[in-house]
C-alpha positions in Angstrom: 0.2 25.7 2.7 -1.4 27.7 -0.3 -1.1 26.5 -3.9 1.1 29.4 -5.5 2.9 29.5 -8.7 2.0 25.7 -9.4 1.8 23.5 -12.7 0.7 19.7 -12.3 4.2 18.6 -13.2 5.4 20.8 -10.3 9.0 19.3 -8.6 10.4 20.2 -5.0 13.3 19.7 -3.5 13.8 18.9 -0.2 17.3 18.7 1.6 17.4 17.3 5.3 14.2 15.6 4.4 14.4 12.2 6.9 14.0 14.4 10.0 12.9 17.5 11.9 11.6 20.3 9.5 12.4 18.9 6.0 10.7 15.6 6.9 7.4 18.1 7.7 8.0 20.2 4.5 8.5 17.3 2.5 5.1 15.8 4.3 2.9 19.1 3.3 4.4 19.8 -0.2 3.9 16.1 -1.1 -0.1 16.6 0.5 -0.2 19.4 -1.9 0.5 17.4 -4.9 4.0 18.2 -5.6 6.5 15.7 -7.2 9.6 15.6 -4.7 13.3 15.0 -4.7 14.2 14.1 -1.1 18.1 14.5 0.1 19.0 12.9 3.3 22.3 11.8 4.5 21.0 8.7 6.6 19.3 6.2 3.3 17.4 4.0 5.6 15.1 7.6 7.0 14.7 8.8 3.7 13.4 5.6 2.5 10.7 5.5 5.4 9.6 9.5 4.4 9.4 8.5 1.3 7.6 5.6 1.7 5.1 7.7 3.8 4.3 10.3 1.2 3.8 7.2 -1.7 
């Protein structure tokens, strides 16, 4: 995923982030340095994918 359009303080938010593709996207923006905000209706799943991209 290319760096475009980025500040350090950059922020991304992520719905349907504890499976499928938003759990991926959330994996490469967070490799890429962003800052994310992850929405997930099941708790315990977002917990683990956010415990993964700490």
């Amino acid at each position: 995923m290319k760096k475009r359009f980025r500040s350090e303080n950059s922020y991304a938010l992520v719905t349907g982030a504890s499976s499928g593709m938003g759990r991926e996207y959330a994996r490469l923006l967070a490799d890429d340095g962003y800052n994310l905000i992850l929405v997930a209706l099941v708790q315990e799943e977002m917990d683990a994918v956010a415990t993964e991209q700490a």
